[in-house]
C-alpha positions, 0 to 999 in steps of 0.5 A, a space after each residue: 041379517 041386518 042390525 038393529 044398531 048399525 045398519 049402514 055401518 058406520 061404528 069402528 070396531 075398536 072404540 075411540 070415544 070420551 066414554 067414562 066408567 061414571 067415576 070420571 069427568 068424559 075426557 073429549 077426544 083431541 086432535 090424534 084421536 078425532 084423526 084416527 076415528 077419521 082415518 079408520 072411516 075411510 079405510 075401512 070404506 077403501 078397503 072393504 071395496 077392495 074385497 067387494 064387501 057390504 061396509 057392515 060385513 067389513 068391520 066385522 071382519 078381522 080385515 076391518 079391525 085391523 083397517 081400523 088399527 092401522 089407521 090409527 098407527 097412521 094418525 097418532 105418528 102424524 102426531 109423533 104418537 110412536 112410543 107404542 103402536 099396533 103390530 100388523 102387516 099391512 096385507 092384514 087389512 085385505 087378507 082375510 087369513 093373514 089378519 085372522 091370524 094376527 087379530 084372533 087368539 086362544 088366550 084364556 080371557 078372565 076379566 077382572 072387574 066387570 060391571 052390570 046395572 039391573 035394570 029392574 032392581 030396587 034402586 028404581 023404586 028411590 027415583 021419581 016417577 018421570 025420572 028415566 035413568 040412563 036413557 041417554 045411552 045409545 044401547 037402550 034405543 034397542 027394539 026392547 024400548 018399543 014395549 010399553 011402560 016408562 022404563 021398558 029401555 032398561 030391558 035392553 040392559 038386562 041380563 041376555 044383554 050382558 051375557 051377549 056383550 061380555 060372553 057372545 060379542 067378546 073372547 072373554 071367558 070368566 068374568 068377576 062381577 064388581 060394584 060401584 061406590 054406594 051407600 048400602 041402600 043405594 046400590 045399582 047393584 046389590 049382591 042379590 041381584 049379582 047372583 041372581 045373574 049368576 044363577 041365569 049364568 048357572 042355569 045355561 051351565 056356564 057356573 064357571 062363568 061369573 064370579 062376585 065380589 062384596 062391596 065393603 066400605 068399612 068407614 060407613 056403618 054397617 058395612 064391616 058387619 056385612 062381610 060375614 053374610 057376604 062371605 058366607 051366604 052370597 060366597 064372594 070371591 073378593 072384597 071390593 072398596 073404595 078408599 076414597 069414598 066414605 061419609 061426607 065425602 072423606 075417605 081412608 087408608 087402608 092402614 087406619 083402624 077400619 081398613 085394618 079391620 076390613 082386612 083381618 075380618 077378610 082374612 079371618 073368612 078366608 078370603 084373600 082377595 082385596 081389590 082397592 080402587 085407586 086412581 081415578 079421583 072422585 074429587 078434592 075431598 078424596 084425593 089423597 085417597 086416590 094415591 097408593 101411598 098405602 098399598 106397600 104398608 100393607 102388603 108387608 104386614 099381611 103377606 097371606 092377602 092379595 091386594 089387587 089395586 084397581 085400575 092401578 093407579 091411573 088418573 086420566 087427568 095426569 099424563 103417564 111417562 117414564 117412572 120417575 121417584 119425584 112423581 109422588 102425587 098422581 097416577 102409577 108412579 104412586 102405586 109403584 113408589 109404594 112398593 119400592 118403599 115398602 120392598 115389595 118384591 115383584 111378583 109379589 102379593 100386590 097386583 095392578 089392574 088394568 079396568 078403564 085405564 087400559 080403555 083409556 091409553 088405547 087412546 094414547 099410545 105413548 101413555 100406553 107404552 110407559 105404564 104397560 112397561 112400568 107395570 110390567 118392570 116394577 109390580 111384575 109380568 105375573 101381577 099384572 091383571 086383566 080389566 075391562 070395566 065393561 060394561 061402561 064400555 059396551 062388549 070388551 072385544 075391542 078392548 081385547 084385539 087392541 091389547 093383542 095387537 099392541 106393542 112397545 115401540 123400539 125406540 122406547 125400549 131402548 130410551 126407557 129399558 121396557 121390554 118388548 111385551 111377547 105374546 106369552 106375557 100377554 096371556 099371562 095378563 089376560 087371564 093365566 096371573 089371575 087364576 093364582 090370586 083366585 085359585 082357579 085352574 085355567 086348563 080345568 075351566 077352559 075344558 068346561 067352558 068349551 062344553 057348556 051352553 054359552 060355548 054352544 050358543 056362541 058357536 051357533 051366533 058366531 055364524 052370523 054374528 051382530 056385535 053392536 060397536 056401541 058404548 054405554 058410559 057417559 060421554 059429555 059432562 051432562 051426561 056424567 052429572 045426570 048418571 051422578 044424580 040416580 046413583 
């Protein structure tokens, strides 16, 4: 079968591009990963004409992935990239069984933080007739842009879309629907629309699939008072802020009197979960907020709630090393001085999730290394969340195979006392640390889900599967202030 998005070729399995989740300026790609994207090209093409196969075929094999992987050990070395790299044989890129072996894996995936634009929601009805909102990605360009009207493109964001992006072209098994920063009348998203693609989940007995949470911003009005109707109509499993977003531009801690009263109304409803963007500054006025300075306060003064911090702390303009106590103002070391201050044990009841800055150090192997193993030391191998903001960055699948293959090199577990991250610690991060703070059983959902509709499904797509290698988020500055722009 040929592919509507690739039909000679010629995109990487494992995505090495400036993609943005559109809370971020792209950051474009330098010398290591423009040399790593050039020798994963001709790898593949070498190697594939080794075992006398179609270059397409190739990289949708484990052989092409792990031709991929390995071209990239190659680049980021030449650039002294080697406090981290990606554990295969180098037979693996030729022998079908030896990289199934190392690419593949029956971890339970549960992805924390996912995302979906309704492509027919009311958020249109506030945009100009001509304007044409994210018509710049590539994944609209799909057969479904050629039905008549305006917008027919977005069609090629719908649902079916997501549920092949995230379920068919990837091993995730559960998903946790999130939103994006907004006003109330705003949204790209609401939780309507949320669960109305959960009951399309549900109607294909995959009601195990896809969870939701409330988007909750309690220094705007209105948004306090929702949380009951959130709670107890739309059954949200967490409560999602944003401690820099806010009226005009100013932010909050989450020790104010709103965040406090944010967080005694959750707990009131019986809903535990609080996840906290943090990192990932929006700007200067909201800076401050990005920090974790307040995470560890209150922890301590409610130890009943999980307070899960988004992308942990992470900002992409802020290069990650060691864990140094000075590094007050920028990125992990935030989260992990709050914790140390405020003597929260590890393992504790605050988590560190990986959404967007896990994407981002697959870039880096270096960064990679430093904040898996800070993580890892200091917030606990138990309390370390899987992520993948998809889907800004299209299926999640590379994201995946990049962190089942990843290492911590031996030199930086010497110098730096990381510990090696074994295979059980990565199921552990992938999905089984999740299921405590949303009180799941993974071994009662994993034998659901290998009866339901979308297992069965993917077992007929699997023979002949035709995963896009493509992202959605912006790529260039014009096309993060365009996205701005509409939402």
């Amino acid at each position: 079968m040929t592919n509507e998005h690739d039909n000679e070729g010629t995109f990487l399995p494992i995505k090495l591009d400036s993609t943005s989740n559109g809370e971020f300026i792209p950051v474009q790609l330098e010398a290591p990963q423009n040399l790593a994207n050039q020798l994963a090209h001709k790898k593949t093409i070498t190697e594939s004409k080794k075992l006398n196969q179609n270059r397409r075929h190739f990289l949708k094999s484990s052989c092409g992935i792990a031709s991929t992987l390995l071209a990239f050990n190659s680049a980021f070395a030449q650039h002294g990239l080697t406090g981290g790299f990606y554990q295969l044989s180098a037979d693996s890129a030729t022998e079908p069984a030896l990289a199934e072996h190392e690419i593949n894996g029956q971890e339970f995936i549960f992805d924390v933080q996912g995302h979906f634009v309704n492509p027919q929601g009311d958020w249109l009805k506030k945009l100009p007739e001509s304007a044409r909102p994210l018509s710049s990605m590539p994944k609209t360009q799909c057969h479904l842009a050629q039905q008549p009207g305006n917008r027919s493109y977005l069609k090629c964001l719908g649902p079916d879309e997501f549920i092949k992006d995230v379920f068919m072209d990837s091993d995730t098994d559960l998903m946790v629907l999130s939103f994006v920063p907004s006003a109330a009348d705003r949204e790209p998203l609401t939780i309507q629309e949320a669960d109305a693609t959960r009951q399309i989940i549900e109607k294909m007995d995959g009601n195990h699939r896809l969870l939701l949470h409330g988007r909750v911003n309690p220094n705007q009005p209105g948004d306090l008072e929702s949380m009951d109707e959130l709670a107890e109509v739309w059954n949200v499993s967490a409560f999602k802020t944003y401690t820099q977003f806010g009226p005009k531009g100013i932010g909050y801690w989450l020790y104010d009197e709103v965040g406090l009263s944010m967080i005694e109304r959750a707990q009131k409803l019986g809903i535990r979960n609080i996840c906290i963007h943090k990192g990932i500054p929006f700007g200067p006025k909201s800076f401050e907020h990005s920090r974790c300075d307040d995470i560890g306060k209150v922890a301590n003064m409610y130890p009943g709630m999980n307070f899960i911090v988004y992308h942990s702390g992470f900002d992409p303009a802020h290069k990650e090393q060691a864990y140094d106590p000075a590094n007050e103002n920028r990125g992990v070391d935030t989260l992990i001085n709050s914790v140390l201050e405020h003597q929260i044990k590890s393992n504790s009841n605050v988590y560190a999730e990986l959404g967007s800055t896990w994407r981002f150090l697959m870039r880096d192997p270096n960064q990679a290394a430093h904040v898996m193993g800070k993580l890892i030391q200091y917030i606990g191998e138990n309390n370390v969340l899987w992520g993948t903001d998809s889907i800004w960055y299209g299926s999640p699948q590379d994201q995946i195979q990049a962190f089942r293959a990843f290492q911590i090199s031996s030199d930086f577990q010497s110098q730096y006392g990381y510990q090696p991250i074994s295979k059980e610690v990565k199921a552990k991060i992938f999905g089984l640390n999740a299921t405590k703070p949303y009180q799941i059983s993974a071994a009662e959902v994993t034998q659901f889900l290998a009866k339901d509709q979308i297992a069965k499904n993917k077992q007929n797509y699997l023979n002949d599967p035709q995963p896009h290698f493509r992202t959605y988020g912006p790529k260039t500055r014009r096309e993060f202030f365009n996205l701005l722009s509409w939402s």
